[in-house]
N, C-alpha and C positions, 0 to 999 in steps of 0.2 A: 581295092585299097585306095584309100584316099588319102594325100598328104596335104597337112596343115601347117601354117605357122602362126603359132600360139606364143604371144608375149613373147616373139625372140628366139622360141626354142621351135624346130621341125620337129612337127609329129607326125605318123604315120597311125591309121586308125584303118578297121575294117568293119564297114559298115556301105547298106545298100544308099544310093545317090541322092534317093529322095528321104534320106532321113533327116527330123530339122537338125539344126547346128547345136542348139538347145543339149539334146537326149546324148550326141558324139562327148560335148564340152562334159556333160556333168555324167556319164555313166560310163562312156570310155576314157578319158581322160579323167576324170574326179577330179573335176572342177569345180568350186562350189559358189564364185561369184555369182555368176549368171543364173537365176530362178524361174520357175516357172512359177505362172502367174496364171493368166486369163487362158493364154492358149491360141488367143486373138490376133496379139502383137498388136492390143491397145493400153496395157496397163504399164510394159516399161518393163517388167522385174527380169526379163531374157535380156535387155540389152547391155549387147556389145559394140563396142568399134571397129569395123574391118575399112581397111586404109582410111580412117579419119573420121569416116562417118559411122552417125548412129545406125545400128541394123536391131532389129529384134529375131533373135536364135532359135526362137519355136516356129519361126515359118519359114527362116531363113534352110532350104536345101545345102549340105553338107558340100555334094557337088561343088554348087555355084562358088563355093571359095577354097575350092585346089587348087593348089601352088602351080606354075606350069615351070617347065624345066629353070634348076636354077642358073644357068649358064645363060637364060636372057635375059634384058635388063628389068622385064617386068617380073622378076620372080617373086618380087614383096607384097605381088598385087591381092594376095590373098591375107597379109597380116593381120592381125587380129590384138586388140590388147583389151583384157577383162576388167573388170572392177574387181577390187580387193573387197572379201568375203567381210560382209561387217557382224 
């Protein structure tokens, strides 16, 4: 189980560690800003922001941005905020 924080909202998702963030945002969640695109993480259409910075989602591991307990101060360290679906 993996938990996320998605635009503000905890989400909990089950899904293996190395999956990208990509296929969790738009097939566990139905999310449909974030796209695939190249697969690369050279064309742009996966990105998102997690704390601030640009990431691209298809290569980005789901892992790598679970929330770690919210009772530290770093627990926002996995936020994440999408682009709105055009």
């Amino acid at each position: 189980m993996v938990t996320l924080n998605v635009n503000g909202v905890r989400r909990e998702v089950k899904a293996p560690d190395d999956t990208p963030l990509l296929y969790v945002l738009r097939n566990d969640l139905e999310l449909i800003g974030p796209q695939f695109g190249c697969g690369l993480a050279q064309c742009g259409a996966c990105s998102v922001l997690i704390d601030g910075k640009e990431a691209r989602s298809c290569v980005t591991p789901v892992a790598s941005v679970e929330l770690i307990d919210a009772s530290e101060p770093e627990a926002d360290a996995g936020e994440m905020v999408l682009p709105d679906a055009a």
